[in-house]
C-alpha positions as CSV (number, residue, x, y, z in Angstrom):
1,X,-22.2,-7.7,37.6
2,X,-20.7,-5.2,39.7
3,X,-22.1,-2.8,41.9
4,X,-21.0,0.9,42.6
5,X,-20.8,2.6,46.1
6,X,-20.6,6.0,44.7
7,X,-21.9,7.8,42.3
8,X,-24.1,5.0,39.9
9,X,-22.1,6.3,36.6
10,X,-18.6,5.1,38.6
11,X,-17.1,1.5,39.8
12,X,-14.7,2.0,42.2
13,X,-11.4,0.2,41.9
14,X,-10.5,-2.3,43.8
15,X,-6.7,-2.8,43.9
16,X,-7.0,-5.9,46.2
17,X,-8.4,-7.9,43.3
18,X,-6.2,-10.6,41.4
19,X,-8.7,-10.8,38.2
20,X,-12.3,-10.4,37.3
21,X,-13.6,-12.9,34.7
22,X,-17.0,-13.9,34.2
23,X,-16.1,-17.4,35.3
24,X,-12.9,-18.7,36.8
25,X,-14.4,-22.8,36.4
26,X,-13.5,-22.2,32.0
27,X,-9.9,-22.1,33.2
28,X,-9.4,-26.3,32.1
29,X,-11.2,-25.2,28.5
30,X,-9.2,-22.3,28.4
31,X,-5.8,-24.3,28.8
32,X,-6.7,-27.0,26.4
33,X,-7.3,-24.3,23.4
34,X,-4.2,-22.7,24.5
35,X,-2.3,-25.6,23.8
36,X,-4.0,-26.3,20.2
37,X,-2.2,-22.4,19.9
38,X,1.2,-23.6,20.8
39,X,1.8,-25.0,17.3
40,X,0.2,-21.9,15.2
41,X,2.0,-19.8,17.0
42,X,6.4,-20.3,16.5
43,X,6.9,-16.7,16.5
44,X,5.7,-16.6,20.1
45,X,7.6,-20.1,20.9
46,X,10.7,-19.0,19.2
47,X,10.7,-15.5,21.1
48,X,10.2,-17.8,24.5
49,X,13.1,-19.3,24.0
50,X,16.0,-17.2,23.0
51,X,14.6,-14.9,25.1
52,X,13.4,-16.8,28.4
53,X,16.6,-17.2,29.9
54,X,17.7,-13.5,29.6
55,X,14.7,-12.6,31.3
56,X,14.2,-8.7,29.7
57,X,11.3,-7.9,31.5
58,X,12.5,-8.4,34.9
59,X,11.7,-6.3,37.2
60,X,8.7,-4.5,35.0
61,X,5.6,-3.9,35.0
62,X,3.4,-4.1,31.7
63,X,0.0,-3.8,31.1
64,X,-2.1,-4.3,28.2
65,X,-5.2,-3.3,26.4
66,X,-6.2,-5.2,24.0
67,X,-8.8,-8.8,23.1
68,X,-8.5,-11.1,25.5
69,X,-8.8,-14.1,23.5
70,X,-6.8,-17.5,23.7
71,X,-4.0,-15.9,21.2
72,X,-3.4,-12.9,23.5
73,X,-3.4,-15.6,26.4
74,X,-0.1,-17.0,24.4
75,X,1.2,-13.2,24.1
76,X,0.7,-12.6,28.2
77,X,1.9,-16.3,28.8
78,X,5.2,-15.1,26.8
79,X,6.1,-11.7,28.3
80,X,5.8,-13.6,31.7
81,X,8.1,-16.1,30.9
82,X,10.4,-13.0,29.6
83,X,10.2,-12.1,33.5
84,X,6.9,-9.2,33.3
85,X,4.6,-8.3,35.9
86,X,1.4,-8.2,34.5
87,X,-1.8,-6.8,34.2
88,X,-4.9,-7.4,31.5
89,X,-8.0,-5.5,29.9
90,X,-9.6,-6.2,27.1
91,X,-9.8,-3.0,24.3
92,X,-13.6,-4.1,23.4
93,X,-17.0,-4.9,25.5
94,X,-17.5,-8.1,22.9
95,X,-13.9,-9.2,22.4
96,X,-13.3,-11.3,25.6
97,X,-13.2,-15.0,25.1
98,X,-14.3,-16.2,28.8
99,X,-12.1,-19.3,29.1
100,X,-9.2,-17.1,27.6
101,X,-9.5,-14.9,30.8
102,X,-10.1,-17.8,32.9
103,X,-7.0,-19.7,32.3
104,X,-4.9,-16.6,32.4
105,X,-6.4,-15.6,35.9
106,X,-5.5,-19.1,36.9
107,X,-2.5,-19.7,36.1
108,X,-1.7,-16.2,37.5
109,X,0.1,-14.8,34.5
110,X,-1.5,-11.9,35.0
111,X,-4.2,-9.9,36.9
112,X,-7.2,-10.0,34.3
113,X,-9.7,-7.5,34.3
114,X,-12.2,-9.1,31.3
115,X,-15.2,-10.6,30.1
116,X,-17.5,-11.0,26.9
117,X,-20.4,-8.3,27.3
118,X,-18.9,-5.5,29.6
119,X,-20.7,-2.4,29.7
120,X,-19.0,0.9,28.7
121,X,-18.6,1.7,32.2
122,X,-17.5,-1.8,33.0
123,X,-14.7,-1.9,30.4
124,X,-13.6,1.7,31.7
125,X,-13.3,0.2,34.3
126,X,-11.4,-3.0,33.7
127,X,-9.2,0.0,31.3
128,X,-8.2,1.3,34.7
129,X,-7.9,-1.7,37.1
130,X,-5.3,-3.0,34.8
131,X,-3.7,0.2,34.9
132,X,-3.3,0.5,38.7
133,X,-0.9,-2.0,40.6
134,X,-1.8,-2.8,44.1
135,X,1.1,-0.4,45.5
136,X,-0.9,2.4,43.3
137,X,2.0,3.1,40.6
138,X,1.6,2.3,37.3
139,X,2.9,0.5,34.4
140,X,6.7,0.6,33.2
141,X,4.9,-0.5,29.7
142,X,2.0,-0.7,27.8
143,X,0.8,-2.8,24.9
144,X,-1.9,-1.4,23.2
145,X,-4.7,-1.7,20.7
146,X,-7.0,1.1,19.5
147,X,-4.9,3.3,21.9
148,X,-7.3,3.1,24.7
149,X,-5.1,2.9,27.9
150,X,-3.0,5.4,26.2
151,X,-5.7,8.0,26.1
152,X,-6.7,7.3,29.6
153,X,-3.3,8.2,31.1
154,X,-3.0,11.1,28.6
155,X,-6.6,12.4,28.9
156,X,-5.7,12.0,33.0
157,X,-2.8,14.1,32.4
158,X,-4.3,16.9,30.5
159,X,-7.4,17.0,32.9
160,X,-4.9,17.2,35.9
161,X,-3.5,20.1,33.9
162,X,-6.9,21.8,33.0
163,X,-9.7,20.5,35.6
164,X,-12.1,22.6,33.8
165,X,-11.7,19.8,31.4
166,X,-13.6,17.7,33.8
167,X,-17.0,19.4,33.3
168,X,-16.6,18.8,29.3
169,X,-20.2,18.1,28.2
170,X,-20.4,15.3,25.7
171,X,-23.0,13.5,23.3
172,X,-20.9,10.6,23.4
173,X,-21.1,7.6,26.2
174,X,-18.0,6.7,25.9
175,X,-16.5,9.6,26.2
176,X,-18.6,10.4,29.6
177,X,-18.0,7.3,31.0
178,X,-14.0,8.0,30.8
179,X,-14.6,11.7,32.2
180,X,-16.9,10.0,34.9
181,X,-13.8,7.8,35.9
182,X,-11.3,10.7,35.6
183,X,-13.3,13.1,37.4
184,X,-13.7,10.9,40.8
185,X,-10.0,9.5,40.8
186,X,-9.3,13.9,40.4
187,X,-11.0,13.9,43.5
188,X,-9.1,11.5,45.6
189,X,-5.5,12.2,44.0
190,X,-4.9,15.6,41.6
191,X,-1.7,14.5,40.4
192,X,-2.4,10.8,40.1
193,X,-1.8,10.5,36.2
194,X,0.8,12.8,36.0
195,X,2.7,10.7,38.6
196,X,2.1,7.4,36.7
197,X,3.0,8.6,33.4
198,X,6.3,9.9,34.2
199,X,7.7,6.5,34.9
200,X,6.5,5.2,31.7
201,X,9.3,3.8,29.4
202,X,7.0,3.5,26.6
203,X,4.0,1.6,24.8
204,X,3.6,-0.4,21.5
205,X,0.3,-0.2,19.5
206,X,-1.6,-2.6,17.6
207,X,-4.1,-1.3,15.3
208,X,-4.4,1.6,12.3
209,X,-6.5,3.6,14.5
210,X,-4.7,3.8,17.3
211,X,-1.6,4.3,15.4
212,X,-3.7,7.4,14.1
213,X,-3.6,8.6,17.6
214,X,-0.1,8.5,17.9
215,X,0.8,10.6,16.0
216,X,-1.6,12.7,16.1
217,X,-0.4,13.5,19.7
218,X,3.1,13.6,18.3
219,X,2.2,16.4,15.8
220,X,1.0,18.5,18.5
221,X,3.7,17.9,20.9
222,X,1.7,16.3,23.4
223,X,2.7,12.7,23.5
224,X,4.1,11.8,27.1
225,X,6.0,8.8,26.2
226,X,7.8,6.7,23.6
227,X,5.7,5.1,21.2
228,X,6.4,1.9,18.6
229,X,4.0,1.4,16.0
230,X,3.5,-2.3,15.7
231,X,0.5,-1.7,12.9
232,X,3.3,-1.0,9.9
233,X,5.3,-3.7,10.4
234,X,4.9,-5.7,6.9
235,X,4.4,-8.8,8.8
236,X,1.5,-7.5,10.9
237,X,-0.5,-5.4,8.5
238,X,-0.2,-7.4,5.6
239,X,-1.2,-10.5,7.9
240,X,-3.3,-9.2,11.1
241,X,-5.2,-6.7,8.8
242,X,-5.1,-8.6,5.1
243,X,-4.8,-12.3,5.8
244,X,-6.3,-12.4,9.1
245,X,-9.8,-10.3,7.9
246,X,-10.1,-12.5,4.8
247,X,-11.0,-15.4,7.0
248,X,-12.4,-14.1,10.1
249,X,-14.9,-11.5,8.3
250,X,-16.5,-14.6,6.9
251,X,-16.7,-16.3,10.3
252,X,-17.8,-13.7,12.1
253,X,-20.9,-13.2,8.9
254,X,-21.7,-16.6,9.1
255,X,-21.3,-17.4,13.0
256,X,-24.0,-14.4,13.2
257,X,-26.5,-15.2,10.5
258,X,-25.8,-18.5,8.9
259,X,-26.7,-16.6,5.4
260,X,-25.2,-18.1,2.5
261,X,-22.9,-15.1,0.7
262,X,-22.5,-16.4,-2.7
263,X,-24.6,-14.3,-5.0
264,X,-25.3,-11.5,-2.8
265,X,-24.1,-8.0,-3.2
266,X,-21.3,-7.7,-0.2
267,X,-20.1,-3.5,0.1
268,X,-17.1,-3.1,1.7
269,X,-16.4,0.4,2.9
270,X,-12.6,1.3,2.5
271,X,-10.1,-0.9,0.8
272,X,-7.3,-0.5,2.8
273,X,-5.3,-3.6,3.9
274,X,-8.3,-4.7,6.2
275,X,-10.7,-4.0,3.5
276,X,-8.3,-5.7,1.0
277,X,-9.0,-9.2,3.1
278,X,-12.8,-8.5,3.3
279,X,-13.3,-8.0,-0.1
280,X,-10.8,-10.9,-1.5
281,X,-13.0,-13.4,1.2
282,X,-16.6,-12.1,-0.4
283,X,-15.1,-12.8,-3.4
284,X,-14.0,-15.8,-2.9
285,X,-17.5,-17.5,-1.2
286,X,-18.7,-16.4,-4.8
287,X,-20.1,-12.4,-3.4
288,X,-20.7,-9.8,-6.1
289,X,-18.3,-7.1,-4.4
290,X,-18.4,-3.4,-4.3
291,X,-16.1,-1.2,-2.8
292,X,-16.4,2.6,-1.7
293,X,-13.2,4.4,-0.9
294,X,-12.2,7.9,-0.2
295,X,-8.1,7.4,-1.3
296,X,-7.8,7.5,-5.3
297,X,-4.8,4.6,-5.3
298,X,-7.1,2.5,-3.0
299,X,-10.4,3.0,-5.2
300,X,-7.4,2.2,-8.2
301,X,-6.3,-0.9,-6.6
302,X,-10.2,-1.9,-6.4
303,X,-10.2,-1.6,-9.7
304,X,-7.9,-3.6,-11.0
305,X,-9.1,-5.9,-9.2
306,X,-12.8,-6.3,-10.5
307,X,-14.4,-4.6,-8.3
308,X,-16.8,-2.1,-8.9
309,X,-16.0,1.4,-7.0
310,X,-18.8,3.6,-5.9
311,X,-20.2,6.1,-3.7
312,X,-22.3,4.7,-0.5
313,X,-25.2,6.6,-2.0
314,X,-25.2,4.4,-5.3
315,X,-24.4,1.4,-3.4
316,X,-27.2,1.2,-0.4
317,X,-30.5,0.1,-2.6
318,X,-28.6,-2.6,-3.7
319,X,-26.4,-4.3,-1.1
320,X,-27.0,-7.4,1.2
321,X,-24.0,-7.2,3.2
322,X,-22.2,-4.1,4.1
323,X,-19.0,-4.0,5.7
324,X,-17.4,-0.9,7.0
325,X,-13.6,-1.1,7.5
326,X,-12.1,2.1,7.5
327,X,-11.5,3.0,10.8
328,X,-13.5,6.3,9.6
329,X,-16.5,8.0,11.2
330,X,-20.0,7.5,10.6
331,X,-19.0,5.8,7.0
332,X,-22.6,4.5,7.2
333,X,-25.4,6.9,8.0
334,X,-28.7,6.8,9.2
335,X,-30.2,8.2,5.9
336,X,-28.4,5.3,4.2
337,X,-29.6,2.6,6.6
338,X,-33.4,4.1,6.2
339,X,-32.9,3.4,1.9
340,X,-31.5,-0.4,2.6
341,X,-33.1,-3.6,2.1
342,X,-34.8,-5.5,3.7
343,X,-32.9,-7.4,5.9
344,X,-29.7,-6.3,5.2
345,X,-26.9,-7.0,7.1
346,X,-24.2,-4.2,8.2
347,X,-21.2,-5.1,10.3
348,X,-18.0,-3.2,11.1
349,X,-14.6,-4.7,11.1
350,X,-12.8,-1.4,12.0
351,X,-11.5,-1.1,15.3
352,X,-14.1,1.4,16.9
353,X,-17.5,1.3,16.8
354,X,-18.4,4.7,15.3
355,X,-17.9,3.7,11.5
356,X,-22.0,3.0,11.5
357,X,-24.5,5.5,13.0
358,X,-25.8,3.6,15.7
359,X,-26.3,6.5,17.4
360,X,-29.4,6.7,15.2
361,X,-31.0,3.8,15.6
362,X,-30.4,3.9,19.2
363,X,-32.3,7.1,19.5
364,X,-35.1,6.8,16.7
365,X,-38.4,6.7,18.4
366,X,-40.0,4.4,16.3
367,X,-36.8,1.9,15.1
368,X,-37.7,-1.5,17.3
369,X,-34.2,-3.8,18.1
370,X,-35.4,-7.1,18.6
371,X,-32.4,-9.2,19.9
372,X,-31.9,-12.6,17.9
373,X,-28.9,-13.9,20.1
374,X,-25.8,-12.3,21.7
375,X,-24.5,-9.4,19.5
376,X,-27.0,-10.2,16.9
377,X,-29.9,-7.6,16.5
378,X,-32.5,-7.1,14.0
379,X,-33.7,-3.4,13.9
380,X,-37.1,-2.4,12.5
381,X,-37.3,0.5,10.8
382,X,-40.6,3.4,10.9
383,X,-40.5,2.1,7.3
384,X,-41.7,-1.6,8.0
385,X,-38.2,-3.1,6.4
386,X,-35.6,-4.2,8.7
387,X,-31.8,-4.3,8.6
388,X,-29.7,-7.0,10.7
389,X,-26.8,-5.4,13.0
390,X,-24.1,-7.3,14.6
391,X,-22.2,-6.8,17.0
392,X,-23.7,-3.4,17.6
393,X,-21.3,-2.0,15.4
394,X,-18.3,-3.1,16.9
395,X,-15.8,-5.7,15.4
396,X,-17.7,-8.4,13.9
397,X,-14.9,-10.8,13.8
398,X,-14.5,-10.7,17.5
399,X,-17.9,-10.1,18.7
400,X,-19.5,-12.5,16.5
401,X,-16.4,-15.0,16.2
402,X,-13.3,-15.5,17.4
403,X,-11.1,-13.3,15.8
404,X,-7.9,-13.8,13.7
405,X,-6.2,-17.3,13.6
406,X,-3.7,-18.2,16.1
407,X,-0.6,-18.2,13.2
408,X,-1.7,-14.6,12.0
409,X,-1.7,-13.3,15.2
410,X,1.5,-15.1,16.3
411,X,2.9,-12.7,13.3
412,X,1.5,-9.5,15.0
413,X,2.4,-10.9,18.8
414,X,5.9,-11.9,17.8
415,X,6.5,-8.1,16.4
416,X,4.8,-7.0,19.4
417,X,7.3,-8.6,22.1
418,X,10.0,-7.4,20.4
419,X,8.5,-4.5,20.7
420,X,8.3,-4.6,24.0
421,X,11.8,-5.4,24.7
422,X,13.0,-2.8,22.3
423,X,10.9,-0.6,24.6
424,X,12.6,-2.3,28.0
425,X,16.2,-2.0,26.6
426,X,16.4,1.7,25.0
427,X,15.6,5.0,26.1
428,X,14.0,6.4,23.6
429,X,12.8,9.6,22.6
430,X,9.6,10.6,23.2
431,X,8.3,10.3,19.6
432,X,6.6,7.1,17.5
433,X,9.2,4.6,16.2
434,X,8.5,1.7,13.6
435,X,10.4,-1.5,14.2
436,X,13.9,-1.9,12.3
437,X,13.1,-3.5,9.1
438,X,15.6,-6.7,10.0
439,X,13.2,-7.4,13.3
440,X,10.3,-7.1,10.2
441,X,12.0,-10.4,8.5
442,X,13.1,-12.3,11.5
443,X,9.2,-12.7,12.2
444,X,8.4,-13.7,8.9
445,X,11.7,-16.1,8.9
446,X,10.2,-17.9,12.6
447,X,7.2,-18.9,10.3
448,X,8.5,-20.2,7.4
449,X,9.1,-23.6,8.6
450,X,5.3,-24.0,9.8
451,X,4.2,-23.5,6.2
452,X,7.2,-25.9,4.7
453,X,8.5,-23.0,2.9
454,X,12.7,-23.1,1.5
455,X,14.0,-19.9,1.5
456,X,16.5,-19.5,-1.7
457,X,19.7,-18.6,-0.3
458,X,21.2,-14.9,-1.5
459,X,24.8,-15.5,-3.8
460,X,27.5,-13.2,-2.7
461,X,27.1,-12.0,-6.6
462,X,23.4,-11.4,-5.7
463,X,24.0,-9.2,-2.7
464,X,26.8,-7.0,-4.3
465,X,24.2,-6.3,-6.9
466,X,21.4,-5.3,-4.7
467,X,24.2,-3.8,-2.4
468,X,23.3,-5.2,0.9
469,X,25.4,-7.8,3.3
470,X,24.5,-11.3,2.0
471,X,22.2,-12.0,5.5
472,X,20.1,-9.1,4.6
473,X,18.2,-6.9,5.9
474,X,16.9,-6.1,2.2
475,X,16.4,-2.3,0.9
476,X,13.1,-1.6,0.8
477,X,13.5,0.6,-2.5
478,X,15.1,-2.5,-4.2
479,X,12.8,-5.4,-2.8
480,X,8.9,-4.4,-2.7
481,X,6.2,-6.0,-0.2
């Protein structure tokens, strides 16, 4: 799709472009789904419109990584309408719904950079096109998921620092494709990151994993900016990572293979809030479930609720359907893949794609991928049996489907424009923030009315005893989630 001048492991930016989608004429499908969205998702309405007329973003730039799907279209749609200048990449190669990208190019609320099936160097690519304004600067603010923009400015920054750091040798391609990039932009401008990331107020992340990263870079002193963590918000990870897995998993199975789950043996790896959902929607199609976990109060939880907990060793003779979601590495091994049966399907719902070896199938001399349709691969083992891989490890939900529903995610965008204007308005310190607990229940309150829910109202008697002001917020030590 796009050709490279240079060096064949590098696409050269092109800051004259307004987007690049893989087909501008979905724009009309796009904007009729978008408009299905409108009613799923009140947070996003209700943020448009106390928000609009005061216009927080103005004069800002933001740009985000993360799926460009028609829900994240009704994300970009409301920061522009809060006044941002805008520009889009998607945080996966399989993510991108095409019409999604399409309308938002049109329209012109924002310069996409996105499309279904990008290569690593592609989506590295579109990582750093969104990046870059026209003038060359940067973003004021990012909005992130997986924490892949974030590494490329800081990665930029600490190769500026160290270029020795250029000629790191790595085993991983997506590692050497980001090196690649960083190398030749070292080239043309030494101090380029370090000059963008000192004019950035800030960024807000989406996901566990990239959360991880935070503050991991907080611990050793080397984050360069503010940070808000979006993921712990009640109303996103008990919705985006519970609610919103327990019905996409199943869409993304059964968009992929059509298999019918009741009866079969479904293994879900990690039983964290993601792996919560997964295991509570096998259950309910009628799956027998097993969970593996590392964490003694999560393999507890399991328990209690009927599950059986093992180790992947015990459980890889006997699954059908495995499901890794722990945002872990290489949870499912080659060795294990090699003692599956036949046929077996393995999927990951984790944010990255490293949960499953596919590092060893990709390099086994005698394990045959046959493709059976877009992101659905059948791989034939030395052995003769075969296992089914979608997505090629990457999130099944997205890669397979279409990801969470549009109300879950309005739950997860809402937290993550205010966010975003929490980021605009303060100056913070450089360390990671969670979002004031009162911001937590005024997103759950802007979807209450969807589900014809009445709130019982709090006697002053009530909130003497709990000893909070009768609006709230509550104590969390008093009032569990």
């Amino acid at each position: 799709m796009i050709e490279s001048s240079k060096d064949p492991s590098y696409i050269d930016l092109d800051l004259s472009l307004k987007y690049r989608v893989k087909d501008i004429s979905l724009a009309e499908e796009g904007y009729k789904d978008m408009q299905l969205s409108e009613k799923e998702m009140p947070g996003l309405m209700a943020i448009r419109k106390k928000y609009g007329p005061e216009k927080p973003f103005k004069g800002l730039k933001i740009m985000g990584s993360l799926h460009m799907t028609i829900q994240t279209a009704m994300l970009i749609d409301t920061l522009y309408e809060l006044g941002a200048d805008i520009r889009w990449a998607s945080c996966n190669i399989f993510s991108t719904q095409d019409h999604a990208a399409a309308a938002i190019a049109q329209k012109g609320s924002a310069a996409v950079f996105a499309w279904k099936g990008e290569t690593l160097d592609e989506f590295w690519w579109c990582t750093e096109q969104a990046l870059v304004w026209p003038d060359g600067s940067g973003p004021d603010l990012i909005v992130d998921d997986g924490g892949d923009a974030t590494l490329y400015v800081h990665q930029g920054v600490k190769m500026e620092k160290d270029p020795s750091l250029l000629d790191h040798k790595t085993n991983s391609l997506d590692e050497k494709c980001l090196i690649d990039r960083l190398r030749v932009g070292f080239q043309e401008d030494p101090k380029k990151w370090s000059t963008i990331a000192k004019k950035i107020r800030g960024v807000s992340e989406e996901t566990t994993t990239g959360v991880h990263r935070l503050y991991q870079l907080a611990e050793k002193k080397e984050l360069l900016f503010p940070a808000i963590n979006v993921n712990d918000s009640v109303t996103k990870s008990k919705f985006d990572n519970l609610y919103g897995c327990r019905e996409s998993l199943a869409d993304g199975i059964k968009r992929g293979t059509d298999i019918m789950i009741a009866g079969k043996t479904v293994i879900v790896a990690g039983y964290g809030d993601v792996g919560k959902g997964c295991a509570a929607s096998m259950k309910g199609y009628g799956a027998i479930v097993w969970v593996t976990e590392i964490d003694p109060i999560c393999a507890l939880q399991a328990a209690m609720e009927g599950y059986r907990v093992v180790t992947m060793e015990e459980a890889v003779p006997h699954g059908d359907i495995f499901v890794t979601a722990t945002g872990n590495y290489h949870v499912i091994k080659g060795e294990h893949i090699e003692l599956m049966k036949d046929e077996a399907i393995i999927c990951n719902i984790g944010h990255f794609d490293n949960e499953i070896e596919m590092s060893y199938l990709d390099n086994h001399p005698k394990a045959v991928k046959i493709n059976i349709k877009p992101q659905v691969d059948k791989w034939v083992l030395e052995s003769g049996r075969s296992v089914i891989v979608l997505a090629e490890g990457r999130l099944v939900n997205l890669g397979c489907a279409t990801g969470h529903p549009s109300f879950v995610m309005s739950n997860s965008f809402s937290n993550q424009t205010l966010a975003q204007i929490k980021l605009a308005k303060e100056d913070l310190e450089t360390k990671v923030y969670t979002l004031p607990k009162e911001l937590d229940e005024e997103v759950a309150r802007l979807h209450l009315k969807n589900l014809s829910v009445s709130l019982t109202q709090m006697t002053q008697e009530q909130a003497d005893y709990l000893g909070i002001p009768i609006n709230g917020p509550f104590k969390t030590d008093n009032y569990k989630y």
